[in-house]
Kinemage of the C-alpha trace (Angstrom):
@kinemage 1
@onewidth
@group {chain A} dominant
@subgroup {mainchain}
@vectorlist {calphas} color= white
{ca unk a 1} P 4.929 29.808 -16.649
{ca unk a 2} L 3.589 32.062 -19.724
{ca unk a 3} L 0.202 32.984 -20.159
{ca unk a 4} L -0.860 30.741 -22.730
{ca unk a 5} L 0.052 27.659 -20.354
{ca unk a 6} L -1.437 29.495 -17.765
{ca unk a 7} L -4.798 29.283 -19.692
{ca unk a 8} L -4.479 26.057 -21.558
{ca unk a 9} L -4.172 24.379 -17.940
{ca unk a 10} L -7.145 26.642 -16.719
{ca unk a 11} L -9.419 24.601 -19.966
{ca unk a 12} L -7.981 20.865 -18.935
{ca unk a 13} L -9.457 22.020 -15.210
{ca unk a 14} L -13.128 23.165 -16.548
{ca unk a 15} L -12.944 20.651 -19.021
{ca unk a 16} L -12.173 17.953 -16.197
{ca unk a 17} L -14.749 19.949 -13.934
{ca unk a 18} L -17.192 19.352 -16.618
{ca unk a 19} L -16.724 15.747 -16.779
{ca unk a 20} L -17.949 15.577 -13.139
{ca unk a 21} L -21.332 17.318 -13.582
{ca unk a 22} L -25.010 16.281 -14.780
{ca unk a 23} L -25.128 17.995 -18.041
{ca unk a 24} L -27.883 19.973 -16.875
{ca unk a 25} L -25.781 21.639 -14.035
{ca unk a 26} L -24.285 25.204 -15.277
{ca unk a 27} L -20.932 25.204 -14.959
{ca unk a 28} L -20.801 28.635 -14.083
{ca unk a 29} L -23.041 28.220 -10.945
{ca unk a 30} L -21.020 25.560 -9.787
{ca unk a 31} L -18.020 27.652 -9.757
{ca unk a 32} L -19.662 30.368 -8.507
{ca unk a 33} L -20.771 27.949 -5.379
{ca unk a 34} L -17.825 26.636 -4.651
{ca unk a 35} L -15.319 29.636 -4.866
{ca unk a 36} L -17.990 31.413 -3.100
{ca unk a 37} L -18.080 33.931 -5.756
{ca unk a 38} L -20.396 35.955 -8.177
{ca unk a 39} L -22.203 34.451 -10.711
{ca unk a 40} L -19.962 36.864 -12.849
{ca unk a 41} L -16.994 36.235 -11.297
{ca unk a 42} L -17.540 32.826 -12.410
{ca unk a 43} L -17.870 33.733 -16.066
{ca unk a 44} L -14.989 35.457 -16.207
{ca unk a 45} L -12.656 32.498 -15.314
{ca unk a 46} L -15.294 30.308 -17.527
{ca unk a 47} L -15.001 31.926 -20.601
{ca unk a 48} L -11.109 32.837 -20.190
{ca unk a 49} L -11.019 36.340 -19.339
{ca unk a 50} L -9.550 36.206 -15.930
{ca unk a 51} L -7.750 33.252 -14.450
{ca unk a 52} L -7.774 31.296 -11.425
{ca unk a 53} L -5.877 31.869 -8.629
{ca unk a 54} L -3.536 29.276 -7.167
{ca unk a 55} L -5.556 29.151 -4.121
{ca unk a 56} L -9.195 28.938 -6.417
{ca unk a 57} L -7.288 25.938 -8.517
{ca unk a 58} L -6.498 24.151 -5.573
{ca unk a 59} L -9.969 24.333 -4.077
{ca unk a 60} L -11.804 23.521 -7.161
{ca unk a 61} L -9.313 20.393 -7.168
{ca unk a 62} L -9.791 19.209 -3.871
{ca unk a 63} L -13.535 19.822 -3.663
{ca unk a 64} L -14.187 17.934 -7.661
{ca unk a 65} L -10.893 14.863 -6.737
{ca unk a 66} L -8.950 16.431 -9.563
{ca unk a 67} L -5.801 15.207 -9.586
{ca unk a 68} L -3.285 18.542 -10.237
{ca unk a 69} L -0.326 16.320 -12.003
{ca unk a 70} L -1.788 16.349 -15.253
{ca unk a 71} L -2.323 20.352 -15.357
{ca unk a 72} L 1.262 21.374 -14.392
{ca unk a 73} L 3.637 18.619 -15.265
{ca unk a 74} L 4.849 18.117 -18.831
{ca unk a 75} L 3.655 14.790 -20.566
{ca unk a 76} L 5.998 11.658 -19.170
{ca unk a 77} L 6.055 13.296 -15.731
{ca unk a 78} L 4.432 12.227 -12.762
{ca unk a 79} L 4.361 14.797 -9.319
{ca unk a 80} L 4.618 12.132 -6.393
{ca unk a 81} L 4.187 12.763 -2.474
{ca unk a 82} L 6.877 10.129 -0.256
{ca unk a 83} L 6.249 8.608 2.799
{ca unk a 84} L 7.752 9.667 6.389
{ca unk a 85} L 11.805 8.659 6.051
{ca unk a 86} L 12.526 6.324 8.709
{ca unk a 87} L 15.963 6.274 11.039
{ca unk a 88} L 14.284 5.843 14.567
{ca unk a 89} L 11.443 4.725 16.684
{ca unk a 90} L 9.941 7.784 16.929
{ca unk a 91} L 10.169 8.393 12.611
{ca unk a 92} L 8.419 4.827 12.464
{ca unk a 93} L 5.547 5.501 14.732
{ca unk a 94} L 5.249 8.626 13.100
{ca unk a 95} L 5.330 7.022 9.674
{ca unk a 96} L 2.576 4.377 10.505
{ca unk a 97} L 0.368 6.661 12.248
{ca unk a 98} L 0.461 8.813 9.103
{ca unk a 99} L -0.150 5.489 6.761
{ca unk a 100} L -3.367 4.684 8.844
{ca unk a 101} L -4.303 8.151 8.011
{ca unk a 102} L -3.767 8.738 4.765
{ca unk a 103} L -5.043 4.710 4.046
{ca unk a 104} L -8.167 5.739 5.909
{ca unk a 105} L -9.219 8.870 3.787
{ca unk a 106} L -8.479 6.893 0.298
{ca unk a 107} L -10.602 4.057 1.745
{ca unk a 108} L -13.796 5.370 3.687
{ca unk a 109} L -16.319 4.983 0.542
{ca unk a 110} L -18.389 1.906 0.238
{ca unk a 111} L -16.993 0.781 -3.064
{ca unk a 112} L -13.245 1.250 -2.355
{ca unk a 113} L -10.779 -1.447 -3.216
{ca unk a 114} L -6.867 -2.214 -2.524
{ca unk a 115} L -5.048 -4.362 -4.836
{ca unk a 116} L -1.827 -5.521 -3.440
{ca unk a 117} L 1.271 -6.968 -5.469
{ca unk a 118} L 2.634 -9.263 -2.573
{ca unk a 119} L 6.138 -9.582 -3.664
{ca unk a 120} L 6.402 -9.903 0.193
{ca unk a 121} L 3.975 -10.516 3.038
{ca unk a 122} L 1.615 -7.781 3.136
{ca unk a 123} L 2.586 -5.624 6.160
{ca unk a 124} L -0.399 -5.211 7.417
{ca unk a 125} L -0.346 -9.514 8.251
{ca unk a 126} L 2.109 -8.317 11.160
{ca unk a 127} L 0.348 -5.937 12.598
{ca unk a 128} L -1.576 -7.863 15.566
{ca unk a 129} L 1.285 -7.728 18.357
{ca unk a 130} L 3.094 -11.088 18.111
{ca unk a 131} L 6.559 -12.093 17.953
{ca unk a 132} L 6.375 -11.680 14.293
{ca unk a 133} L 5.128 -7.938 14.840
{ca unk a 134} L 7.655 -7.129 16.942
{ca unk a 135} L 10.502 -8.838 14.952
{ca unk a 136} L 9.272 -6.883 11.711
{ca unk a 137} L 9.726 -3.015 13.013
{ca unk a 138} L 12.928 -4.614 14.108
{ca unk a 139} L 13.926 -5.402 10.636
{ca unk a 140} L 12.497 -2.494 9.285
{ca unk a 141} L 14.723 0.072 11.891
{ca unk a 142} L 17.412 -2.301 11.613
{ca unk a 143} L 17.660 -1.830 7.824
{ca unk a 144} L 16.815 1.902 7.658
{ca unk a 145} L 19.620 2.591 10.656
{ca unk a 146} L 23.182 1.322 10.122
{ca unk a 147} L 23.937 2.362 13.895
{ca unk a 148} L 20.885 0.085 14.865
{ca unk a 149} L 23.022 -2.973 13.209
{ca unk a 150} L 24.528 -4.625 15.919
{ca unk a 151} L 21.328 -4.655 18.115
{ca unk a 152} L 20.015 -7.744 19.420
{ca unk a 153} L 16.215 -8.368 18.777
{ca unk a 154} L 15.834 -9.770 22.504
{ca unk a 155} L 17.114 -6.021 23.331
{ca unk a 156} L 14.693 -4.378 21.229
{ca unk a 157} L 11.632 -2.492 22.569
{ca unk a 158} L 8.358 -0.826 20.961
{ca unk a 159} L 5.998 0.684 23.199
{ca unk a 160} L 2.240 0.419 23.372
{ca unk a 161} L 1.701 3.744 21.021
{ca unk a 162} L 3.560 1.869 17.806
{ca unk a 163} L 1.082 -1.596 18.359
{ca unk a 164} L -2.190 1.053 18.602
{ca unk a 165} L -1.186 2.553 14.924
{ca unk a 166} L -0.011 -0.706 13.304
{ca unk a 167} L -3.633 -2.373 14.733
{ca unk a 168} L -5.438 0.571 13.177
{ca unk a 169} L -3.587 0.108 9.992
{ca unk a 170} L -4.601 -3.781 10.461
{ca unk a 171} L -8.163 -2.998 11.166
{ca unk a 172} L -8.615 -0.695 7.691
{ca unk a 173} L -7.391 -3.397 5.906
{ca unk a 174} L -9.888 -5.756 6.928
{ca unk a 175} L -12.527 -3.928 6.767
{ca unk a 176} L -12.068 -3.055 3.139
{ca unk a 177} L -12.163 -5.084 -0.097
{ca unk a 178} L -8.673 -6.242 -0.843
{ca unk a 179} L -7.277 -7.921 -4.012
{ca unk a 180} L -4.154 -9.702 -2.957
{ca unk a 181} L -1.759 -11.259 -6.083
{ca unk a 182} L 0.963 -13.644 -4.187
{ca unk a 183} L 2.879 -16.422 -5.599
{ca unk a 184} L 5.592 -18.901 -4.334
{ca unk a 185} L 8.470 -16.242 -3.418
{ca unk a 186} L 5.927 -14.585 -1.104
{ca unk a 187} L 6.960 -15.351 1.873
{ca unk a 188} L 10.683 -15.935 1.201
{ca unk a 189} L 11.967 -12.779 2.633
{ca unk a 190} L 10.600 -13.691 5.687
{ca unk a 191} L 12.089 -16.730 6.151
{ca unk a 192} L 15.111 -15.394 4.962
{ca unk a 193} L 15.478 -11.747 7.310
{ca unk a 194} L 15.075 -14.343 10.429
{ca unk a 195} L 17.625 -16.872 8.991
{ca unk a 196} L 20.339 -13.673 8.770
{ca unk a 197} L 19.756 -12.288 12.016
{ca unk a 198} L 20.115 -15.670 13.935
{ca unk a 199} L 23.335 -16.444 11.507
{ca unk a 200} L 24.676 -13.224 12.606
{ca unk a 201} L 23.852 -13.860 16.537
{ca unk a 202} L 21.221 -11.330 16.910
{ca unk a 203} L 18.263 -13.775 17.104
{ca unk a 204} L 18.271 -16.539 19.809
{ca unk a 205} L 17.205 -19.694 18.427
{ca unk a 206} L 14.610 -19.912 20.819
{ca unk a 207} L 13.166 -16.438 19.166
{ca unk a 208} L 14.332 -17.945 15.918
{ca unk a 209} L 11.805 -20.922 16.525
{ca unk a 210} L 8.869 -18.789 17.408
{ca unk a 211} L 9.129 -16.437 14.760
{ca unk a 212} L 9.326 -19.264 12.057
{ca unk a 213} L 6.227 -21.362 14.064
{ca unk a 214} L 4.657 -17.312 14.003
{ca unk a 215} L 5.109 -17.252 10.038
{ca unk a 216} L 3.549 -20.752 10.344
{ca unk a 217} L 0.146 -19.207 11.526
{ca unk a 218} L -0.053 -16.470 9.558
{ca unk a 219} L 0.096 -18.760 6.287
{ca unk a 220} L -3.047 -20.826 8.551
{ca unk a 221} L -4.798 -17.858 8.563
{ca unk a 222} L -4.423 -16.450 5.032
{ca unk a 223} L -5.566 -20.072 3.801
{ca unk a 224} L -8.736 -20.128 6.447
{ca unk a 225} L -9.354 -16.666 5.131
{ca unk a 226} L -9.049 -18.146 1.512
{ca unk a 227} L -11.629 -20.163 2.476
{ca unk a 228} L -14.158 -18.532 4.381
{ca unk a 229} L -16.019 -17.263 1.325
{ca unk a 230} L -15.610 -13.340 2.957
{ca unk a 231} L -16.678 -11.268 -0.249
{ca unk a 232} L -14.465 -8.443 0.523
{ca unk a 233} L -10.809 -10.676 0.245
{ca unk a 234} L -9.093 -12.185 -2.745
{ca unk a 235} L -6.441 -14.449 -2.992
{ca unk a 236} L -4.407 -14.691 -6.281
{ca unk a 237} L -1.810 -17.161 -7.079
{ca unk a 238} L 0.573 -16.747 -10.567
{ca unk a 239} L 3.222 -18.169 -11.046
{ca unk a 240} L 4.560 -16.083 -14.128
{ca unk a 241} L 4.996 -12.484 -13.237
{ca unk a 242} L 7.792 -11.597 -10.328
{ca unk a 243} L 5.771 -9.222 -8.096
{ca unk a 244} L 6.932 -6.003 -6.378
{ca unk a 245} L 5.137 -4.754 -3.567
{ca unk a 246} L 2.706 -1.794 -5.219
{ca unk a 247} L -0.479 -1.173 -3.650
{ca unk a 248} L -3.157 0.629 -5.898
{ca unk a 249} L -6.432 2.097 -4.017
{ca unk a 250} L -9.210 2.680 -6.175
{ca unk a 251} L -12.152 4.530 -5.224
{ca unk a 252} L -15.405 5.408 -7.247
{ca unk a 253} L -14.073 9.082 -8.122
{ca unk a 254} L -9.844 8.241 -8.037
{ca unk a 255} L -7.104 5.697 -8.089
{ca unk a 256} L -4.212 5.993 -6.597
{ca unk a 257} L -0.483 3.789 -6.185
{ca unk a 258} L 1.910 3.418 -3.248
{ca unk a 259} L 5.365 2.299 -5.410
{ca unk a 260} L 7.997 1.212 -2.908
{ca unk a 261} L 11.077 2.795 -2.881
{ca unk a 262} L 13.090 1.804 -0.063
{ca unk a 263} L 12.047 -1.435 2.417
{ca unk a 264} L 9.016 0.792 3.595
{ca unk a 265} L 9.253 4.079 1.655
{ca unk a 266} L 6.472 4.790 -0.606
{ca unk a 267} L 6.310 7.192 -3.579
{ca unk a 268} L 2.311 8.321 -3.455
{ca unk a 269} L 0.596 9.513 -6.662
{ca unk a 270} L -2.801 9.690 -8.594
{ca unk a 271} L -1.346 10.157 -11.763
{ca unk a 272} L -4.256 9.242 -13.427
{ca unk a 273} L -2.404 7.840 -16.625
{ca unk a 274} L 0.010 6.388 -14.795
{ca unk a 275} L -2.493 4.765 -12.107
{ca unk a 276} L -4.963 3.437 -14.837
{ca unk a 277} L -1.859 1.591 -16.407
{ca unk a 278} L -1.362 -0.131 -13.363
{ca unk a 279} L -5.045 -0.556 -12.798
{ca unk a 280} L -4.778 -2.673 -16.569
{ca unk a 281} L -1.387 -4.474 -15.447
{ca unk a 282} L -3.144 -5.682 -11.972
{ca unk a 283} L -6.407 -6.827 -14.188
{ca unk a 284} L -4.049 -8.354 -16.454
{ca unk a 285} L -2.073 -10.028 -13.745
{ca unk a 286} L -5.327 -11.458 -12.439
{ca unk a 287} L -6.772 -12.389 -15.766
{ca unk a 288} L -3.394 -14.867 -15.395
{ca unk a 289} L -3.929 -15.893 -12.074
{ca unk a 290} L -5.551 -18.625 -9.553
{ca unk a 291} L -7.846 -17.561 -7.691
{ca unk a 292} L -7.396 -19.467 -4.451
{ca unk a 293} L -10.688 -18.421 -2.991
{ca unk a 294} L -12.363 -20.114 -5.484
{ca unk a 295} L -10.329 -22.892 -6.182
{ca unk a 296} L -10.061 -27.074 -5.425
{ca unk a 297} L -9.457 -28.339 -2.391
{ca unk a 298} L -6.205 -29.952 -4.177
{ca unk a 299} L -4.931 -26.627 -5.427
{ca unk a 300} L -5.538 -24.741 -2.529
{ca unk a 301} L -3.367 -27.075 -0.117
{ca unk a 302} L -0.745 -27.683 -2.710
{ca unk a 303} L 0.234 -24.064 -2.675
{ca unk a 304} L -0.013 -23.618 1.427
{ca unk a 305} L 1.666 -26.854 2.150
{ca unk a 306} L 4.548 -25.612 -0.281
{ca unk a 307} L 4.773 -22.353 1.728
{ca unk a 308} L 4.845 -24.673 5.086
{ca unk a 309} L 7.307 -27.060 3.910
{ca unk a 310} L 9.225 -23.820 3.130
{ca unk a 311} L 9.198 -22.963 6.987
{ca unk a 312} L 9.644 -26.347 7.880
{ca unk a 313} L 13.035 -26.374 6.128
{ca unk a 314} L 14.055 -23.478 7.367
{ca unk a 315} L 13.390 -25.101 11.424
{ca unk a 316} L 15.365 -27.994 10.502
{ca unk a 317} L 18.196 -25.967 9.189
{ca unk a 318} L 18.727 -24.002 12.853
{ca unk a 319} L 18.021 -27.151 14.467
{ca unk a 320} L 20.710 -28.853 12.957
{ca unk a 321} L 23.224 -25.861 13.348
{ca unk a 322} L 22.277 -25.620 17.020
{ca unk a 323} L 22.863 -30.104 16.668
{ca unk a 324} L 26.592 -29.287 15.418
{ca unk a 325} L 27.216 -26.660 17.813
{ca unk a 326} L 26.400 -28.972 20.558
């Protein structure tokens, strides 16, 4: 990197630094304070005459919630952090205890807010240790592991250490304000990962049963929750826009997006062009949307009793392969 990049990302850090202070702090004093250096020092770097260290830039960063994409990537490039890769037990405990972590810091402010495009369930709906919780890291290893593939679910075992990460990841969920867009195609994967795995003999019909009566109460509670009048959830229903499973966490200082990659690999960044784009696209979304929370009696029940009947197919179709069978 030459020396005039060098310096021309040194001014988009002061100048973002800047941005953050009362105009009558000195920006020189602040600098001073946080590097823990001379008031001279400070001036120096200020005014250009000496430059930041990698170690100062970082710190100045971290302490003012400066995101360091837009100083050292060129325009139309994003730096992105991924989530744990997955091919065990062990990787997915691992990967969720991380998630509650990294979840919590971006969400312990008063004002903070996650908006989630619910091409599928939201995960965190399967993270209370039912049937459906179980059957879902099943699915998830299943698809991540090809030597996992002839498993059956019946066989399958988490232990206690998974269900106390997931319920953490559960509890931050609730206890923040979340902006949830679904629409009729929600819950299909669902319906449709339990369908393959009893087709391919992996899934008793008895577990078959439960999990679909499982996905059954979790569509209850979403609708009671619609209803409750809790100012911290939001239900959206469109029916235009196919949706895709980003999550986007603002804060009162930052945003940043979780853009899935794989079935639970995330690409992490606080891009901030890139995150304020999806900030619009969410608003937008929303601006085209139902809210549920707000709406009829009529319209409310017309869109759960279509995801029912959805489940209620889907019972009648293994009952009346297990009918032929017999």
């Amino acid at each position: 990197m030459n020396i005039t990049k060098i310096m021309s990302s040194q001014d988009t850090l002061l100048t973002a630094i800047r941005s953050k202070l009362e105009a009558s702090r000195s920006i020189n004093d602040e600098i001073a304070t946080v590097l823990n250096i001379s008031y001279d020092a400070a001036h120096r770097r200020v005014s250009g005459k000496s430059k930041f260290s990698i170690e100062e830039t970082v710190q100045l960063a971290n302490y003012y919630n400066i995101s360091l994409d837009s100083l050292f990537t060129e325009k139309g490039k994003v730096v992105v952090e991924k989530t744990i890769e997955i091919t065990n037990l062990k990787e997915m405990l691992n990967y969720f205890k991380y998630s509650a972590l990294r979840i919590s810091e971006l969400t312990n402010s008063a004002n903070s807010v996650i908006y989630y495009s619910a091409k599928d369930i939201p995960l965190f709906y399967f993270m209370d240790g039912t049937i459906m919780s179980k059957f879902k890291a099943y699915v998830w290893l299943v698809m991540q592991n090809q030597d996992k593939s002839k498993d059956t679910f019946e066989n399958f075992v988490i232990d206690q250490s998974f269900m106390k990460h997931m319920q953490k990841l559960k509890k931050i969920y609730e206890n923040v304000k979340v902006i949830e867009v679904w629409n009729d195609t929600t819950i299909n994967s669902s319906l449709q990962q339990i369908s393959y795995f009893f087709d391919a003999g992996l899934l008793s019909f008895k577990s078959a049963m439960a999990l679909y009566y499982d996905l059954k109460t979790i569509i209850k509670r979403v609708k009671i929750k619609s209803e409750e009048g809790n100012s911290n959830y939001f239900i959206f229903y469109n029916e235009l826009i196919l949706l895709n499973n980003n999550m986007l966490i603002q804060t009162n200082s930052r945003l940043t997006m979780f853009i899935p990659y794989t079935l639970l690999g995330y690409f992490i960044t606080d891009d901030i062009e890139s995150c304020q784009n999806v900030h619009r696209f969410f608003n937008r979304q929303i601006a085209n949307s139902k809210l549920l929370n707000q709406a009829g009696i009529k319209d409310q029940n017309q869109f759960f009793n279509r995801a029912e009947r959805k489940v209620d197919y889907y019972i009648e179709k293994i009952n009346n392969q297990i009918d032929v069978q017999f």
